[in-house]
C-alpha positions in Angstrom: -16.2 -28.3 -40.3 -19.4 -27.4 -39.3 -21.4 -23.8 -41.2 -24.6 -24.3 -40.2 -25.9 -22.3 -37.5 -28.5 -24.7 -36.3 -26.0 -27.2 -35.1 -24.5 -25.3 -32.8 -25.6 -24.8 -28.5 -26.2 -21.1 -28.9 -28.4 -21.1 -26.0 -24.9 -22.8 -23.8 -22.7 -21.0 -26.0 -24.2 -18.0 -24.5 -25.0 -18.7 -21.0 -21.6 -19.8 -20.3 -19.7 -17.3 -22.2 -21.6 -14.4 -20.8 -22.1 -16.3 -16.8 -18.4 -16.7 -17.1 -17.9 -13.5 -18.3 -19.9 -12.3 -14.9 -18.4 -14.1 -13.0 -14.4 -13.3 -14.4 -16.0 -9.7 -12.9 -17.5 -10.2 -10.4 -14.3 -12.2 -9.4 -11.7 -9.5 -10.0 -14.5 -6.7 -8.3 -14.0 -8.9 -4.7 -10.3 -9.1 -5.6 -9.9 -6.1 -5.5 -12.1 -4.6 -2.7 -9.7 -7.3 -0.8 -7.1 -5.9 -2.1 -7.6 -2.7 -1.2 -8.7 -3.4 2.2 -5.3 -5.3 2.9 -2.5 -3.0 0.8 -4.6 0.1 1.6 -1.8 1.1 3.9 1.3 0.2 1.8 0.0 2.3 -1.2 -0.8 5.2 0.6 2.8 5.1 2.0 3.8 4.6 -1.7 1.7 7.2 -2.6 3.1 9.6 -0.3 6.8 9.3 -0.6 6.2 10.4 -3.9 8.4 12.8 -5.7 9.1 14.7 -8.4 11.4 11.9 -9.7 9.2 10.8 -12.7 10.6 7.6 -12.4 9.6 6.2 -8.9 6.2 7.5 -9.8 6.1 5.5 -12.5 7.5 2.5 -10.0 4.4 3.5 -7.5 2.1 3.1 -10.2 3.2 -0.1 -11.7 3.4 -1.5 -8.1 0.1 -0.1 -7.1 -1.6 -1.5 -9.9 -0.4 -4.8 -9.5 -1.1 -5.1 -6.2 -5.0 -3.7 -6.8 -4.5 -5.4 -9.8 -6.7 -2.6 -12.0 -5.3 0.6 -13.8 -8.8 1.9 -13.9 -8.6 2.3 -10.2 -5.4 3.9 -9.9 -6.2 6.2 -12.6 -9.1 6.9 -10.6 -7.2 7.0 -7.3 -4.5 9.5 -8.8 -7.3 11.8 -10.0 -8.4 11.8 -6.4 -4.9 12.9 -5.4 -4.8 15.6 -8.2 -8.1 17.4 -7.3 -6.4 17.1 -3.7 -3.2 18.9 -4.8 -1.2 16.0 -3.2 -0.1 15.7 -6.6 0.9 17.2 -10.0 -0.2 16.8 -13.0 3.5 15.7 -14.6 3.4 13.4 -11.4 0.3 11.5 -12.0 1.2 10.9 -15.9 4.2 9.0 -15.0 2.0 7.1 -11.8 -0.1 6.3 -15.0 2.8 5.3 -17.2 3.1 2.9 -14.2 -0.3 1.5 -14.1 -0.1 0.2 -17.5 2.5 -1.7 -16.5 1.2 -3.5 -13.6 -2.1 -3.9 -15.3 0.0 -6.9 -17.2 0.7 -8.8 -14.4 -3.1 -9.9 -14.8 -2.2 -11.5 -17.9 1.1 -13.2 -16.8 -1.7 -14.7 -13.8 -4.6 -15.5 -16.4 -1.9 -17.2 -18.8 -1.2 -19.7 -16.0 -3.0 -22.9 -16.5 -4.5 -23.2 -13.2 -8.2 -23.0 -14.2 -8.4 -26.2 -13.1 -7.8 -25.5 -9.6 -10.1 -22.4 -9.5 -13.0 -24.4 -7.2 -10.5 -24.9 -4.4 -9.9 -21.6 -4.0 -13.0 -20.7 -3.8 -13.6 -23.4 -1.5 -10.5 -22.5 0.7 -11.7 -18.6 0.4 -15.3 -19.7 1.5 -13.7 -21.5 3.9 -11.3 -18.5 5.8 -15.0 -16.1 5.6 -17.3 -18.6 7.4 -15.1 -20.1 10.0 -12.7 -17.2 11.1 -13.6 -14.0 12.7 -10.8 -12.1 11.9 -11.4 -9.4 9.8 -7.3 -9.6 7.9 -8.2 -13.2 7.5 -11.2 -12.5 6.0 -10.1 -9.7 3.6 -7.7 -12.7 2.4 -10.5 -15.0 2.1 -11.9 -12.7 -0.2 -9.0 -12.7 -2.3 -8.4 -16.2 -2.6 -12.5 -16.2 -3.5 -12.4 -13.7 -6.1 -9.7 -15.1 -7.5 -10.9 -18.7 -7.7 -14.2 -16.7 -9.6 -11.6 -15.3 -12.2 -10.3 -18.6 -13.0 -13.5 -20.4 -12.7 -14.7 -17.6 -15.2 -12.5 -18.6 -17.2 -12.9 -22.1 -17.6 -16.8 -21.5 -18.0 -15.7 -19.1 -21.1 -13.4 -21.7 -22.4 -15.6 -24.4 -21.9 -18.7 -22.4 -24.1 -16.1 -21.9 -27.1 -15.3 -25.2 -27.6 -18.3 -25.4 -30.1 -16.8 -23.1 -32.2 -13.6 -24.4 -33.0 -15.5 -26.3 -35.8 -17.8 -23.5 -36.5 -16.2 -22.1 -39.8 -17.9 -18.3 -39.9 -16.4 -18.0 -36.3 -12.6 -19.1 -37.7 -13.2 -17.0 -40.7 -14.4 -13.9 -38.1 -11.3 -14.8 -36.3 -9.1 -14.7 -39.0 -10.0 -11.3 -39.3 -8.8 -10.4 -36.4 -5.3 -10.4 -37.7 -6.1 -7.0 -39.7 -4.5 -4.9 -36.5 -7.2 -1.7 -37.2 -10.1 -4.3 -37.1 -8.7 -5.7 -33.5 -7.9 -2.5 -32.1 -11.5 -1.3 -32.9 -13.5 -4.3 -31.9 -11.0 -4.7 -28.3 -11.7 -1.4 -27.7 -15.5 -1.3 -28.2 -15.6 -4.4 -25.9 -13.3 -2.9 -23.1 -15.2 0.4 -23.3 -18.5 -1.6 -22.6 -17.9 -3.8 -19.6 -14.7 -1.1 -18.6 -12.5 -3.8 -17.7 -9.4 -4.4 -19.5 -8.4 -7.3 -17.4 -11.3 -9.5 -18.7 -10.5 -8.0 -22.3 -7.4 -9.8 -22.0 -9.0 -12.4 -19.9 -11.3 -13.1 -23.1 -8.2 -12.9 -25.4 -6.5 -15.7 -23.9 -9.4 -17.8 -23.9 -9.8 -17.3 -27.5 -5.9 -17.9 -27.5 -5.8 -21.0 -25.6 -8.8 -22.5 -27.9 -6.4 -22.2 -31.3 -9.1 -19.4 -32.7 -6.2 -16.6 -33.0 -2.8 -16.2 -34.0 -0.5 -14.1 -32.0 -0.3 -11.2 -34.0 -4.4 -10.7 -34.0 -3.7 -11.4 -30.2 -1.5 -8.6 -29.8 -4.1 -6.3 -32.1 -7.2 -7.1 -29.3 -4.3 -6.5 -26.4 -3.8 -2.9 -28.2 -7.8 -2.2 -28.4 -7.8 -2.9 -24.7 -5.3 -0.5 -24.1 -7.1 2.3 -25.7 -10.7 0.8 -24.2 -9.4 1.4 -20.6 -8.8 4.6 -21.2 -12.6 5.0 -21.2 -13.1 4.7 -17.3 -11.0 7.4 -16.7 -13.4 9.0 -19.0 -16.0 8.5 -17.3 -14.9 8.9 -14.0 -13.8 12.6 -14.8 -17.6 13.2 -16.0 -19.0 16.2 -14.1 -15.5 16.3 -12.2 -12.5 19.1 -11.3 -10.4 20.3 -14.5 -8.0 18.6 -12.4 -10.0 15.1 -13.2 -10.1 15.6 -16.8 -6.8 16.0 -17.1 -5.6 13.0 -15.6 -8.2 11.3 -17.4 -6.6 13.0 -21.4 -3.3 12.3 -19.8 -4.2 8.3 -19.9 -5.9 8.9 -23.6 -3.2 10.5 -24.9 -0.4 8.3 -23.5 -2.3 4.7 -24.6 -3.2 6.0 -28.0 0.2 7.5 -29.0 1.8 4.2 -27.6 -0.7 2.2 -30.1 -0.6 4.7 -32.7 3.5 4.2 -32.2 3.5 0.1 -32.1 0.5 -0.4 -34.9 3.9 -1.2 -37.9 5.6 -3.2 -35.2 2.9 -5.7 -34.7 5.2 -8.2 -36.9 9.0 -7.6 -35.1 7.2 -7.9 -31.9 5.5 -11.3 -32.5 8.7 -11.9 -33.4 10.7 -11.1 -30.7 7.7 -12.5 -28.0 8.3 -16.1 -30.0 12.1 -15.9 -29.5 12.1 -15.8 -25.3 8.8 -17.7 -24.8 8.4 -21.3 -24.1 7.5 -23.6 -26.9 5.5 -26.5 -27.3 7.1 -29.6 -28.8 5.4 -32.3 -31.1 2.6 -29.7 -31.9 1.3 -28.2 -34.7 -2.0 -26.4 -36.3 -4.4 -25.1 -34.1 -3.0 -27.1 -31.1 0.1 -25.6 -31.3 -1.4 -22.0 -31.2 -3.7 -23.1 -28.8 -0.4 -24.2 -26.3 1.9 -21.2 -27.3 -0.5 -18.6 -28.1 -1.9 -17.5 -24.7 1.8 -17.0 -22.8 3.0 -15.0 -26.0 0.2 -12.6 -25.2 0.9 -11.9 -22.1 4.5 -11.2 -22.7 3.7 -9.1 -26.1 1.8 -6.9 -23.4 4.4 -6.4 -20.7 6.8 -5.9 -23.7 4.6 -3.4 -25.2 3.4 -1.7 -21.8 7.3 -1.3 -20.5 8.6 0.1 -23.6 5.8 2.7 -24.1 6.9 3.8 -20.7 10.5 3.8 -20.9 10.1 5.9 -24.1 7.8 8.3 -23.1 8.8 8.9 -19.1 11.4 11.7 -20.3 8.6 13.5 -21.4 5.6 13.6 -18.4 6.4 17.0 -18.5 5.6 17.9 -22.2 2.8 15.7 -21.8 1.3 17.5 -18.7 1.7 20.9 -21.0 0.1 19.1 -23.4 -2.8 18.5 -21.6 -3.4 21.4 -19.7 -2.9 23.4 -23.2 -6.1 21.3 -24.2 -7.7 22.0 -21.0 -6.2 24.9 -19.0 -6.0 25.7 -15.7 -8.8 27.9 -14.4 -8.9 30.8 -11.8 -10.3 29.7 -8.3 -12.9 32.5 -7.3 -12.9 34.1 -4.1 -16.1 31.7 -2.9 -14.3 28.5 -3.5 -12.1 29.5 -1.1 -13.8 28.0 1.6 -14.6 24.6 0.1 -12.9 21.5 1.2 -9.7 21.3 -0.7 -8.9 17.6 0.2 -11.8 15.9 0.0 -12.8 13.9 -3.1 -15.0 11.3 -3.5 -13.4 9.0 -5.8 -11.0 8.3 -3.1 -13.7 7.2 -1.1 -14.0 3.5 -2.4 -10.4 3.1 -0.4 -11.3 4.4 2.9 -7.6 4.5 4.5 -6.9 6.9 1.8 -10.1 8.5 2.3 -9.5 8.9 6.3 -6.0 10.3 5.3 -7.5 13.6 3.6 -10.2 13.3 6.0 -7.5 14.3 8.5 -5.9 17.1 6.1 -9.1 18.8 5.5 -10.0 18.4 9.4 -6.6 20.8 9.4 -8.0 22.7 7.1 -11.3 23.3 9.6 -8.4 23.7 12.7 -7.0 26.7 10.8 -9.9 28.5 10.5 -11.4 28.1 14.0 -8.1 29.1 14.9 -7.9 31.9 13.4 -11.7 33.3 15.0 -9.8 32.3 18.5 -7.0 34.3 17.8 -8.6 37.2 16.4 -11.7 37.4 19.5 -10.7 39.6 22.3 -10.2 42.7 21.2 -13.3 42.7 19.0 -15.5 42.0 21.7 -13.3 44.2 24.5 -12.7 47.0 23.0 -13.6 46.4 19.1 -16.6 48.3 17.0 -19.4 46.8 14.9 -17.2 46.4 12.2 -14.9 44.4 13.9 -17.3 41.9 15.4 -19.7 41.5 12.0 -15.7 40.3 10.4 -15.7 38.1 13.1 -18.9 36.7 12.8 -18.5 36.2 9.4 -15.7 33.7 9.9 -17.8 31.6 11.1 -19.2 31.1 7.7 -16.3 29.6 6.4 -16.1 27.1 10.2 -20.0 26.3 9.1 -18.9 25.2 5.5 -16.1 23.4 6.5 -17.6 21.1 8.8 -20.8 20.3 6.4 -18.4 19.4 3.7 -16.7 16.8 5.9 -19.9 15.5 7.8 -21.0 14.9 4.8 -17.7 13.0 3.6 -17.9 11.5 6.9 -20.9 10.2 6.1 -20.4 8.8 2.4 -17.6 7.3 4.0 -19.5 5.2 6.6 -21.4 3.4 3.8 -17.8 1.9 2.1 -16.7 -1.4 3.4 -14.8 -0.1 6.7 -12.7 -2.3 9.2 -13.6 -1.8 13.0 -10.7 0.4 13.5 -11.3 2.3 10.5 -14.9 3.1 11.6 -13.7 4.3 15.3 -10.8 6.2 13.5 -14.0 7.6 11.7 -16.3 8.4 14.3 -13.0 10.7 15.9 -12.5 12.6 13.3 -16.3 13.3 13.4 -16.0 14.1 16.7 -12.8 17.1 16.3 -15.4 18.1 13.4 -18.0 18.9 15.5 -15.4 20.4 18.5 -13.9 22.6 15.9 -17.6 23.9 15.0 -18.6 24.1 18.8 -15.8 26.9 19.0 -17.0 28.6 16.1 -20.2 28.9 17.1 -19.6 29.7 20.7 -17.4 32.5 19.2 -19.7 33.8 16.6 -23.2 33.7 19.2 -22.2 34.0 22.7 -18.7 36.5 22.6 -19.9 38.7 19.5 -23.4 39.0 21.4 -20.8 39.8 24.8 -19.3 42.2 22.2 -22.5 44.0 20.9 -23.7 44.4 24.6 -20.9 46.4 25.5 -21.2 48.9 22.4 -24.9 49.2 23.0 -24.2 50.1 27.2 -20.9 52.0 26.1 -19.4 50.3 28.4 -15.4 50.1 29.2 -13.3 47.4 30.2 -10.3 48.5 32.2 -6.5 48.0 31.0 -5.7 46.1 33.8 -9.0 43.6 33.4 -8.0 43.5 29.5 -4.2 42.1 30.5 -5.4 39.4 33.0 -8.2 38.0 30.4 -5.3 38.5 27.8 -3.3 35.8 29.3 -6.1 33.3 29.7 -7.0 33.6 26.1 -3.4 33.4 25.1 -3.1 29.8 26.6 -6.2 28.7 25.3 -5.1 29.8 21.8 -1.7 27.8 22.5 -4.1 24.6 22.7 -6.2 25.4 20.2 -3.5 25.5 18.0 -1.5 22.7 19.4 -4.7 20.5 19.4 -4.9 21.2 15.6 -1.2 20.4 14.7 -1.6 17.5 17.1 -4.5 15.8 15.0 -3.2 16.9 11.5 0.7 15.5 12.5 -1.0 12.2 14.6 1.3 13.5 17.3 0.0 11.8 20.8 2.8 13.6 22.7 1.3 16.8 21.8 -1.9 15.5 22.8 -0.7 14.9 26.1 1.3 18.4 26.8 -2.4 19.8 26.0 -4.6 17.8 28.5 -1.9 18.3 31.0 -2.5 22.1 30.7 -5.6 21.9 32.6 -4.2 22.9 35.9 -2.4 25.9 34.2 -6.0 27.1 32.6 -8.1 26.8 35.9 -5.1 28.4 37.7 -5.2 31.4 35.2 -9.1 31.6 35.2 -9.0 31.7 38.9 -6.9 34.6 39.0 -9.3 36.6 36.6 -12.0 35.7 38.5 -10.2 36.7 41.8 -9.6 39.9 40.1 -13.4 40.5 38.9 -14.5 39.8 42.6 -12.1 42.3 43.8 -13.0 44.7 41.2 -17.0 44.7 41.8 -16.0 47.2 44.6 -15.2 49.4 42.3 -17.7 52.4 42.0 -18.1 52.5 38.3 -20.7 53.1 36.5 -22.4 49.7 35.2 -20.3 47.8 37.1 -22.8 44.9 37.3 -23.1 44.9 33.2 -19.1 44.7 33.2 -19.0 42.3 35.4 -21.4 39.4 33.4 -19.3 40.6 30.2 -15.7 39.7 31.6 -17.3 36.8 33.8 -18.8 35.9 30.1 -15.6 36.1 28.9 -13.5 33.5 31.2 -16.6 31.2 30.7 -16.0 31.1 27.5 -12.7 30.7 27.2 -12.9 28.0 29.3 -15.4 26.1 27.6 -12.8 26.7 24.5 -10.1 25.1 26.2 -12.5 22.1 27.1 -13.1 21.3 23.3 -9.5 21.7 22.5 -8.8 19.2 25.3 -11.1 16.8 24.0 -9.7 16.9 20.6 -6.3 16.4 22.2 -8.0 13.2 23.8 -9.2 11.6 20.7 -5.6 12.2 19.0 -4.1 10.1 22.6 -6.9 7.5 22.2 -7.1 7.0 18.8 -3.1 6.9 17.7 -2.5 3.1 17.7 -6.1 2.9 15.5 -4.4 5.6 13.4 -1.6 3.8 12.7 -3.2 0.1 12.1 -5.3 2.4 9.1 -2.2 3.4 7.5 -2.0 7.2 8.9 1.0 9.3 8.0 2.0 12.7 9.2 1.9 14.7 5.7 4.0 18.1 6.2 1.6 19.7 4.1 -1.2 19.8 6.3 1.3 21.0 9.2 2.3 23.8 7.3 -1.3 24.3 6.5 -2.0 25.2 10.5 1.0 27.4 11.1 0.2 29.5 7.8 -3.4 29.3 7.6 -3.9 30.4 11.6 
């Protein structure tokens, strides 16, 4: 065996374990942007149907994950759901439980033998991108492309180690491994820096599939990886909600009790993986680990991953006390109140899920232009300056609102959108700026209406206040309807609101057949009176209008709702009622 460093290709050694390396990431990135793009739907519906029952959570995770085929991103995804309050805490730890689980099906995949074929799916991926138009067909040629890279990653990793199989300092390093702390440290360094434990393991089966390790070192370096990963979710909770770093200790403490737990069972578990996994006949030495080795990885971590869940998944609840023993819970103060409560940026790399809280916090917006509609005629008919500043302070929160989401709105537009995602996009911009367009006519044009009246003293009769009072009360019917309509996706609603128009002009006409008949009157300022109320139906016209149009994006927009995955989520309905 060679020792000397000078006869070895460090210069290829590098350049393809490193290229490879890239390109193993590069390969699983586009994977899973495809991914994402194509199950978006399905696991927000998974996500949704979530319940307290600790165990489908764990089911959505594990499913999830596999699909995305990365427990950093559903770790990151579930954070985004926390900071939401679509979910708790004890929820998310057994989503998390989950994620480990279907994090392994990337090493049953990389175990396969099919580098060789890796090139034709690029090709065929290549292929399905430049000749078709279709943007599901393209998502799908994506896939197949990133995971022809993965493979190909692979190879060009496996292919730059075969120097060192007769390099003896490397066999001796090797050997090392087998020391389980020494794996779990260096695995772990190596996942922390490139945060991907996928091509940890990707690495580990390389190594595997060259003879360099046995399977219990193996199973040390999967066990590093395990606690590596956890560094993401680190990472991603930097500068975040409480809500993020808890999510983010919940995935520390479960991987490193789980390791801590298995670290004496290295042995008994080699031996049980060697007992149900194929062997390869006629072999021996380092050819013989080289054939066996890989597969009996990549069992050893689905053996590991589902146990540590099935012992631990009677306890999310401890563990979520736990946690928010470590880091509690803090007070929200009275100015947060009027922040966006659903939005959350780390949900915006998967823009169906994104658009989904889009939609919430657009309820959120409804609710409180809804409640300056409700609350505007008797301020400005017969309210005092008290009465209008309160109303032109709700405003404020409208104002907030509405940044917050254009804003979203706008990080949003920048992710990798389908062409129905980005009109579903430009809607709910749209409402945004409808809801704000009531706001502001409320808090300029009616409070000013308001203000004019105290400063004149002038009085608007009992009668005049009853006629306008029916007006405004069907306005405020599709105010609120138009709300419930876009938060429920409820195209029926929609309708019931645009066919209203006849019974709004009808009602304005009668005020403003009373107003003529009343400028007969001999009162004093009657003129001054007159432009107030005449404001007034204006106004509440121009309210209707905007709700109308919102009903009309809800109609239009339903069938692109739907192709993004939309769900009607109770929460935000009951968010409306109570709210307004």
């Amino acid at each position: 065996m060679h020792s000397n460093l000078d006869s070895l290709p460090l210069g290829t050694i590098f350049m393809g374990l490193f290229g490879g390396l890239a390109l193993f990431l590069y390969g699983m990135e586009q994977m899973t942007d495809a991914l994402k793009m194509v199950a978006g739907q399905g696991m927000k519906k998974l996500l949704h149907k979530l319940t307290t029952n600790r165990f489908k959570a764990a089911f959505a995770g594990a499913l999830v994950t596999a699909v995305i085929q990365s427990s950093s991103v559903t770790t990151v995804l579930v954070v985004g759901f926390i900071s939401a309050g679509l979910l708790s805490l004890s929820q998310s730890i057994g989503i998390i439980m989950g994620a480990n689980i279907g994090t392994t099906i990337t090493a049953q995949i990389i175990a396969f033998k099919v580098t060789h074929y890796a090139l034709i799916l690029v090709a065929i991926g290549f292929a399905m991108l430049f000749f078709f138009k279709n943007e599901k067909v393209q998502h799908y040629g994506h896939m197949l492309m990133g995971l022809g890279l993965i493979f190909f990653g692979m190879q060009m990793m496996s292919d730059a180690t075969k120097p060192l199989r007769s390099f003896q300092p490397f066999i001796e390093l090797m050997q090392k491994m087998d020391n389980p702390v020494m794996g779990i440290l260096v695995s772990a360094a190596f996942t922390g820096l490139i945060q991907s434990s996928s091509a940890t393991t990707g690495v580990i089966i390389v190594l595997a599939s060259q003879g360099f390790i046995t399977l219990e070192a193996g199973i040390a370096l999967v066990f590093g990886a395990n606690v590596g990963t956890c560094v993401t979710a680190m990472l991603a909770s930097i500068g975040k909600p409480k809500e993020a770093k808890q999510a983010a200790l919940a995935h520390v403490v479960f991987n490193v009790m789980g390791v801590v737990i298995w670290i004496a069972f290295i042995g008994p578990l080699a031996d049980l993986v060697r007992w149900f996994s194929p062997v390869a006949a006629n072999l021996d030495g380092q050819a013989l680990l080289a054939a066996e080795t890989p597969r009996q990885i990549a069992n050893a971590h689905t053996v590991f991953n589902v146990t540590n869940t099935l012992l631990f998944i009677a306890f999310t609840t401890q563990m979520a006390a736990l946690v928010k023993k470590i880091i509690p819970d803090r007070e929200v103060k009275d100015e947060e109140e009027a922040a966006p409560q659903y939005l959350n940026e780390i949900i915006l790399q998967t823009p169906s899920l994104a658009l989904d809280l889009v939609r919430m916090e657009l309820g959120r917006l409804g609710a409180a232009t809804l409640r300056m509609v409700k609350g505007c005629m008797h301020p400005i008919l017969a309210g005092y300056d008290e009465e209008l500043r309160e109303l032109a302070e709700m405003d404020d929160r409208v104002d907030a609102l509405h940044a917050a989401l254009i804003v979203y709105l706008g990080r949003l537009s920048r992710e990798s959108l389908s062409s129905s995602q980005t009109q579903v996009l430009h809607a709910y911009m749209s409402a945004a700026n409808y809801f704000e367009n009531i706001g502001d006519m409320i808090e300029s044009n009616l409070v000013e209406a308001g203000q004019e009246r105290l400063e004149k003293d002038l009085t608007i009769s009992s009668a005049t206040q009853e006629i306008l009072q029916s007006l405004h009360d069907r306005v405020t019917w599709s105010v609120e309807h138009s709300v419930q309509a876009l938060v429920a996706g409820d195209a029926d609603a929609a309708r019931e609101i645009m066919d209203a128009k006849d019974d709004i002009n009808l009602l304005a006409d009668e005020a403003e057949g009373h107003l003529a008949r009343r400028l007969t009157a001999e009162e004093p300022n009657r003129i001054y009176v007159f432009r107030i109320e005449s404001e007034m139906i204006e106004y509440l016209k121009r309210v209707y209008y905007f709700a109308k149009r919102i009903a009309k994006l809800v109609d239009t927009n339903m069938q692109l709702s739907e192709e993004t995955g939309d769900t009607v989520n109770k929460a935000g309905v009951d968010l409306v009622e109570t709210e307004a």
